[in-house]
Structure formats: structure tokens, C-alpha cells
C-alpha positions in Angstrom: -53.5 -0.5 -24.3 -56.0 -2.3 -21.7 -57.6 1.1 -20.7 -60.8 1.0 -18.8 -63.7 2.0 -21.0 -65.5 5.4 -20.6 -68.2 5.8 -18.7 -70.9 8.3 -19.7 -71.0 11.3 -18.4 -73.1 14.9 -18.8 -71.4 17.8 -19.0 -71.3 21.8 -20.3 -69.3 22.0 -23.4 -66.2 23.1 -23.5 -64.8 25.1 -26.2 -61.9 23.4 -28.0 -59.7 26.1 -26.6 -60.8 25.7 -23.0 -60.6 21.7 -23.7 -56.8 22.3 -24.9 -56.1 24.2 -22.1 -56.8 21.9 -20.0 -55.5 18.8 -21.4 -52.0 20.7 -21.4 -52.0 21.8 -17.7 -52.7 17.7 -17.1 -50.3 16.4 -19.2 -47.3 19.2 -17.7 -48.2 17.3 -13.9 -51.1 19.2 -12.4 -53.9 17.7 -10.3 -57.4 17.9 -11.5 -58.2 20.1 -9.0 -55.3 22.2 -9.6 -55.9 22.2 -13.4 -59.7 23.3 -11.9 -58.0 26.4 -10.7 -55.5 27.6 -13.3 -57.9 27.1 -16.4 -60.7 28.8 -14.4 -63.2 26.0 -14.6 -65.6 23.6 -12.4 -63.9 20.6 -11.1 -66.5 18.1 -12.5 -65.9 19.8 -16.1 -62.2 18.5 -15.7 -63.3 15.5 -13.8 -65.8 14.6 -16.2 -63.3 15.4 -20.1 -60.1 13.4 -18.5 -62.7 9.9 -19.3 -63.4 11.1 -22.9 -59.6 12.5 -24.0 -58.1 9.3 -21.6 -60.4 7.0 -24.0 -59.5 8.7 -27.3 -55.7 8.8 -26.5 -56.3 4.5 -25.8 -57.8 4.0 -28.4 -55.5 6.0 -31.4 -52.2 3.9 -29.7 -54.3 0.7 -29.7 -55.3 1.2 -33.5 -52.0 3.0 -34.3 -49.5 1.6 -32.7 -49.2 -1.7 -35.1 -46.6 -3.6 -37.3 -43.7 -1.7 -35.7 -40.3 -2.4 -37.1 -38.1 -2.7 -33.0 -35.4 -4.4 -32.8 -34.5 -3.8 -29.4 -37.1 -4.0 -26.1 -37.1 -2.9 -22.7 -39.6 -3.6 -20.1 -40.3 -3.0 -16.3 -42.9 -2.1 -14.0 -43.3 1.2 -11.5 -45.3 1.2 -8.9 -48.2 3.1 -7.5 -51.3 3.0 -5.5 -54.6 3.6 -5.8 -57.1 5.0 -3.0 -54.8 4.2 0.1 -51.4 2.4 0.7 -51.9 -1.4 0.9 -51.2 -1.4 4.3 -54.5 1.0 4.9 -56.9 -0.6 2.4 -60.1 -1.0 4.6 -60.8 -5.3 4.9 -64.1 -5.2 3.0 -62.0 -3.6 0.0 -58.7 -5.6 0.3 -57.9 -8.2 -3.0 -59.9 -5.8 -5.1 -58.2 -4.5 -7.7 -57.9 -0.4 -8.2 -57.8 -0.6 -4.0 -53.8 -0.5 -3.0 -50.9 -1.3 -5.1 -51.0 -0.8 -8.7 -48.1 -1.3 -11.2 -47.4 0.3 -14.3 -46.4 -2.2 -17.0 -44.0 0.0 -20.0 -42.1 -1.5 -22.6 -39.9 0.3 -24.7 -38.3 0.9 -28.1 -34.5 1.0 -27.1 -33.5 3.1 -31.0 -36.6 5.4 -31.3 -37.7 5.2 -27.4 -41.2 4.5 -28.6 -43.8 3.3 -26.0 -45.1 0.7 -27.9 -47.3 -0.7 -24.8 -48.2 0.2 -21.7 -51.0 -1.6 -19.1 -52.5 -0.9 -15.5 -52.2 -3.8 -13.3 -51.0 -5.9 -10.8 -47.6 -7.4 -10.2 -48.6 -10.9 -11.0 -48.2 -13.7 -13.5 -51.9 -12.9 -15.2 -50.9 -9.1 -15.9 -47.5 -10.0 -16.8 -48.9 -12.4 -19.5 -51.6 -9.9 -20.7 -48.6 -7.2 -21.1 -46.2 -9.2 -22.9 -49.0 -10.9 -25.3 -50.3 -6.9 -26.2 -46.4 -6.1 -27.0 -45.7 -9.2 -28.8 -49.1 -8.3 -31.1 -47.5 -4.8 -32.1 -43.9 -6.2 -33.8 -43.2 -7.0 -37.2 -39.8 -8.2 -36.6 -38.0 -10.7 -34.2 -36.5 -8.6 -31.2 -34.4 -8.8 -28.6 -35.9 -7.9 -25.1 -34.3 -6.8 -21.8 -36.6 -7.7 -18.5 -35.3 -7.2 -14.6 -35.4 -10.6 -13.1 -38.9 -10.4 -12.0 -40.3 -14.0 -12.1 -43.4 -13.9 -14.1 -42.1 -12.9 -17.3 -40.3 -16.0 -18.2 -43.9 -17.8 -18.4 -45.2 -14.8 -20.2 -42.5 -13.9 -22.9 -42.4 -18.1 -23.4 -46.3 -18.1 -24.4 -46.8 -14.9 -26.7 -43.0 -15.5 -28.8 -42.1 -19.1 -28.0 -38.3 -19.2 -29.5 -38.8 -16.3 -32.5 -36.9 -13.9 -29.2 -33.5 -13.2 -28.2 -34.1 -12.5 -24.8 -32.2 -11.8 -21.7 -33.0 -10.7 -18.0 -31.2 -7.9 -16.3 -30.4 -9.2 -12.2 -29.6 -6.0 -9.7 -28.1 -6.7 -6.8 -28.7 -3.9 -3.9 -26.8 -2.4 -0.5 -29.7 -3.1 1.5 -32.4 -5.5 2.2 -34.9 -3.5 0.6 -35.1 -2.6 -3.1 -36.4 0.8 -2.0 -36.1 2.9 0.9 -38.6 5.8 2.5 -36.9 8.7 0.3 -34.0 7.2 -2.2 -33.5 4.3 -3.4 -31.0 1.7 -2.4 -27.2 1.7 -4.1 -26.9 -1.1 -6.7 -24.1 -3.1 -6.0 -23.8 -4.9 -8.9 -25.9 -6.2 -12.1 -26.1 -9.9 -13.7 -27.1 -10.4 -17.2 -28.9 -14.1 -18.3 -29.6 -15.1 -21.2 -32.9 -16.9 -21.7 -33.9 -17.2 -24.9 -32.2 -17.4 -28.4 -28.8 -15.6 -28.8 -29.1 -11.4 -27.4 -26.2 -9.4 -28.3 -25.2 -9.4 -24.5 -24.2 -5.5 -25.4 -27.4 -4.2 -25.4 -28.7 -5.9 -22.4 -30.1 -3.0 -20.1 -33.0 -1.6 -18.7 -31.7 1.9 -18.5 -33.8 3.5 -20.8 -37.2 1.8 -19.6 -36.2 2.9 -16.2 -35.2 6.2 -17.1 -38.9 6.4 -18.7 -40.2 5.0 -14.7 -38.6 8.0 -13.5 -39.6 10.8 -16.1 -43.6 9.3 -15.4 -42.8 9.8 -12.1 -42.1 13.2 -12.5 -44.9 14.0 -15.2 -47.5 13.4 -13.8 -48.9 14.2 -9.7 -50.3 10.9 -9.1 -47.0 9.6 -9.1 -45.6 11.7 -7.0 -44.4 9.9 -3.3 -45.4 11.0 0.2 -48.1 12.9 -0.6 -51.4 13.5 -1.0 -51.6 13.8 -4.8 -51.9 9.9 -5.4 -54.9 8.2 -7.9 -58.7 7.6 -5.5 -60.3 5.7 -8.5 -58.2 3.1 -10.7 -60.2 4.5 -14.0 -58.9 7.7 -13.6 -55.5 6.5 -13.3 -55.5 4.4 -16.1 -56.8 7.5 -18.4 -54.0 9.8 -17.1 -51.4 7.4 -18.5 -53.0 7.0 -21.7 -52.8 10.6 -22.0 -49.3 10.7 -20.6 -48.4 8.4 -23.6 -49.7 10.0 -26.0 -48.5 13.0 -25.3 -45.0 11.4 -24.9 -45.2 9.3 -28.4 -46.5 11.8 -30.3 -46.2 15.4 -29.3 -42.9 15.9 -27.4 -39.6 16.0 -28.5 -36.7 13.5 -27.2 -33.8 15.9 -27.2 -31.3 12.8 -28.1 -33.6 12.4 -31.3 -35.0 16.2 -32.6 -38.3 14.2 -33.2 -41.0 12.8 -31.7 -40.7 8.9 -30.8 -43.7 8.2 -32.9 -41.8 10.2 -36.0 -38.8 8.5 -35.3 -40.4 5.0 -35.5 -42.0 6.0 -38.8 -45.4 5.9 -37.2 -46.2 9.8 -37.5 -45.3 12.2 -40.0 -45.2 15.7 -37.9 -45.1 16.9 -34.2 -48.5 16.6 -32.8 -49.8 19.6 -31.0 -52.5 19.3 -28.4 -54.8 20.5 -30.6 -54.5 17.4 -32.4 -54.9 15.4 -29.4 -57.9 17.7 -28.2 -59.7 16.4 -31.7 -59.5 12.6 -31.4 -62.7 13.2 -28.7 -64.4 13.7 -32.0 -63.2 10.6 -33.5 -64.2 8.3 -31.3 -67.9 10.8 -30.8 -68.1 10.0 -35.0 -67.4 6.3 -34.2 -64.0 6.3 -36.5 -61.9 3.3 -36.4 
């Protein structure tokens, strides 16, 4: 899942109760310093368990997260920033990567709407061939994948599956100049499916449901949020929000078009997990289990 690693870091322990209560006030949307608040604890004490349970979470859906039977992909990117907009990044920090704009990377599982992968990075050719090479590494089977027209994934999808893909690209045409205005987005005026590999079933060409997931990420968690204050200062603590987010999402919630989990619906967990669960994979990784 390309998550940072942990840094170390002393803290007074927790009890698994407090930890729990924690973790669930993050993963419902809550700043850390809000989460501070409500669960009546030190900011560093949140500051310092969102490394450890953002780590753990990385680590289960790298491990777990393997051999999966798709058939039918979806991928975009949503973007974000990290420390200031790009247009305020101070000189000495500008080109640095965590300082500015900061995309998303998601792809996901059309049937079960599993999140099979997911990466922090930047809207380039490098990240874009880092992302698809981690997806391609988790499928068993020969899928059929839906991109927006974005450039860089021709070059990337070509490297990690060659011709074992039917894949097609997804073209939005918009009102206006601009993709995005200050507080909606533009109207999309039309849509143009391509084929670019092997032989999609031009049916089931769509990016609805990966950009349905962009918007409910949005609205999960705070450091997504626009025009405000709420927004990631450190890359690292970004990238362990979303592993949480993810995991949380894969394995504990319920999609109300399935009844189950994703992860249960892709045959990848047998239950619901409840936080709990999530609150004991710290001790996993503490015990060194792979």
C-alpha cells in the first residue's frame, strides 16, 4: 500500500478501550485535535497512536489483500494538499514532495467494491507506474479496467499487464475551462469511451463507482474537506489516515447495496470486523507477525 513507515515514538499507554475509542472518532471524520477533545485525552497521545494503528492497517492490506479473483477495475485519483496550497508553498520547500499537491491513487473492485490498492503520491508518470504495478501484483485473473483519460496510465498499465488486459479509458468533456470550480464542480457535457487494450465489454466502461468512492473519502475523513483549515501539515500523517480509512472501509463497514463488508464479499474475510479488531493488529505488528 506504499505507506510511509512508522517512526518511533514514546508514549503513556492507552488502554485498548481508550485506543478504540479513539480510532473510531478518527475513522467517523474528526481531526486529531478534535478526537483530543471528545475522547478526553492529550493531543500527542492521539498524535503519537495514529503512526502505530496507520502502520498496522498498511501492513494487514499489503499481506492480505492478495490473489484476488476481480474481474472488473476502476481507477482515478483525488486530490489534496499537504502543508499549504501549491500556490503558498514557501521556495525553499517547493518540488518536495508531502509540500503542496498530493493525489490519492484508488482502484476499485466494480462487483464487491473492494479497495484493492490505494497509494499517496503525485500526479505523474512515476506514481502512476508504482500504482498500477501494486494493483496488477494483487489479481489472480485477467481484468478489465476503466481509467479517465489521464495520460500516464497508458505507459503504466502497458508495463505491469502488457496485453493479458481489456482495458478502456473513460474521456469527460466539461461546461467550462476548468475541471473544477471554487465550490462545485463543472457540468459534464458529454463522456467518450476508448478502447486501448484487448477487447472491454464497452458496457461496463465507467468510473462511477471509483468516483463515487473520491467523493465518500472526501467526506470521511477532515483532511479532505475543501476551504478550510482541516487539511494534512505532514505527508506521513496523511498517508496513515488513509490506511485507516481503508481499512475501516474493506473490512468493517457495511456497503448497503451488498449487506456485507467489501472484504467479505470478495471472499477475503469471513465476518464484520469491529474496531476492536483493528485496535489489535498494533499488537501484531509489536510481536513481529507476518
Amino acid at each position: 500500500m506504499l505507506v510511509p513507515l512508522m517512526h518511533n515514538c514514546i508514549m503513556n499507554k492507552l488502554s485498548q478501550e481508550k485506543q478504540t475509542q479513539i480510532i473510531a472518532a478518527l475513522i467517523e471524520g474528526n481531526s486529531l485535535r478534535a478526537t483530543a477533545r471528545m475522547c478526553d485525552v492529550a493531543f500527542n497521545s492521539v498524535l503519537h497512536l495514529l503512526p502505530r494503528i496507520g502502520s498496522a492497517c498498511a501492513d494487514y492490506q499489503d499481506r492480505t489483500l492478495r490473489n484476488l479473483k476481480c474481474k472488473r477495475i476502476q481507477c482515478d485519483e483525488c486530490w489534496s494538499f499537504v502543508y499549504a496550497k501549491q500556490k503558498n508553498v514557501p521556495q525553499e520547500k517547493r518540488g518536495q514532495f508531502g509540500y503542496g499537491d498530493v493525489w490519492t491513487w484508488v482502484a476499485i473492485d466494480a462487483d464487491t467494491k473492494l479497495v484493492p490498492s490505494f497509494m499517496i503520491g503525485n500526479r505523474d508518470l512515476r506514481s502512476a507506474r508504482m500504482f498500477i504495478d501494486d494493483l496488477a501484483g494483487r489479481l489472480k485473473n485477467r481484468i478489465q479496467l476503466t481509467t479517465d483519460g489521464l495520460r500516464v496510465y497508458l505507459d503504466a498499465v502497458d508495463g505491469a499487464f502488457g496485453c493479458e488486459i481489456d482495458y478502456a479509458v473513460l474521456v469527460k468533456m466539461y461546461e467550462s475551462t476548468q475541471e473544477e470550480t471554487r465550490y462545485s464542480p463543472a457540468v459534464c457535457v458529454s463522456a467518450e469511451a476508448k478502447v486501448m487494450q484487448g477487447r472491454p465489454d464497452m458496457r461496463h466502461v465507467s468510473t462511477s463507482y471509483v468516483e463515487r468512492q473520491n467523493l465518500s473519502m472526501r467526506m470521511g475523513m477532515r483532511r479532505f474537506t475543501r476551504l478550510t483549515n482541516g487539511f494534512s501539515k505532514k505527508v506521513e500523517n496523511h498517508a496513515y489516515m488513509v490506511a485507516l480509512y481503508y481499512m475501516h472501509y474493506n473490512f468493517c463497514r457495511i456497503h448497503q447495496t451488498l449487506r456485507v463488508t467489501p472484504a467479505m464479499e470478495a471472499g477475503v474475510a469471513d465476518h464484520m470486523w469491529s474496531i476492536e479488531e483493528i485496535v489489535a493488529l498494533m499488537s501484531e505488528v509489536g510481536r513481529g507477525k507476518k
